[in-house]
Each structure stands twice: as structure tokens, then as C-alpha cells.
N, C-alpha and C positions, 0 to 999 in steps of 0.2 A: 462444732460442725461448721464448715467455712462451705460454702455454697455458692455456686454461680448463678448468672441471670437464665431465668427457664426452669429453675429446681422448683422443685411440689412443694410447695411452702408445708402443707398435714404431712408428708414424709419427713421432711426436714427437721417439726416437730417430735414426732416419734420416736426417731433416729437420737434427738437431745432429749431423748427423757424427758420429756416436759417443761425442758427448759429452754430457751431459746431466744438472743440478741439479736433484733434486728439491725442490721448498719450501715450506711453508704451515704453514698453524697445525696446530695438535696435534688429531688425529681427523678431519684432513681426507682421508685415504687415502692420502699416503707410503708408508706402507713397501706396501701392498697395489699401489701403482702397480709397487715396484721388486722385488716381487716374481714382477707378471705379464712384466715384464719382461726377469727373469733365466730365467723360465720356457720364453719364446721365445728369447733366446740360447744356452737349453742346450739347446729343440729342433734350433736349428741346427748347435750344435755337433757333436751327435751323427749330421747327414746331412753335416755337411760336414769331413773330419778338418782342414781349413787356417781353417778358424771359431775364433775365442778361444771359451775356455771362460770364461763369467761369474761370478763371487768377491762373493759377498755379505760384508760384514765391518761388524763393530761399530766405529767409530773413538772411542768414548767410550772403548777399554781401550789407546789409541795416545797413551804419554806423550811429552810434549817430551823431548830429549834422546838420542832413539833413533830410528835411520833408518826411513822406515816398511818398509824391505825387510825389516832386524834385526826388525822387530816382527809381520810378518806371519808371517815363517818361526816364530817362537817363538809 
């Protein structure tokens, strides 16, 4: 799903299945997209207990060499 500036970031979600890259240059509003984001998937987790719960994570501190399961848990 390629999307321009102003698109509903929860559409844009839904639309990818649940899946979804955010991308663009620096100060374009990444992380403020994926944080309206996670904002609405923890409203829903909290009305619905069978909803995942959304996991914001840094992967800049995820070295090679370690499974990212090992690296999350620690």
C-alpha cells in the first residue's frame, strides 16, 4: 500500500492486512504515524481481550547473531 501525506494511517493499516512499512525521510512523521497507530490498536485491545496488543520496539538495539525472540525477551 504506497500512501501519501494526509492518508488515515488505521485505513492504511487495514487496507495491508495487518501489515504495514512505514517510510520516508527523516522529519516526515514516521514515528508520530506509528504511534497513532499503536494508540488505536491499544484502544482496541483493551475493548476486545482476543485483539493483539501492539509492541512498539527500537530495532536499532537488535544485533545480528541473536534471534529477535532472545532479544525482545531481554
Amino acid at each position: 500500500v504506497t500512501v501519501t501525506r494526509g492518508g488515515n494511517i488505521v485505513e492504511m493499516f487495514n487496507t495491508a492486512q495487518g501489515r504495514l512499512l512505514i517510510t520516508g525521510e527523516p522529519g516526515s512523521g514516521k514515528t508520530i504515524l506509528l504511534y497513532k497507530l499503536a494508540d488505536y490498536l491499544d484502544t482496541q485491545a483493551v475493548d476486545d481481550s482476543d485483539a493483539p496488543v501492539p509492541l512498539v520496539v527500537n530495532l536499532s538495539g537488535w544485533t545480528p547473531g541473536s534471534t529477535f525472540r532472545d532479544w525482545l525477551i531481554s
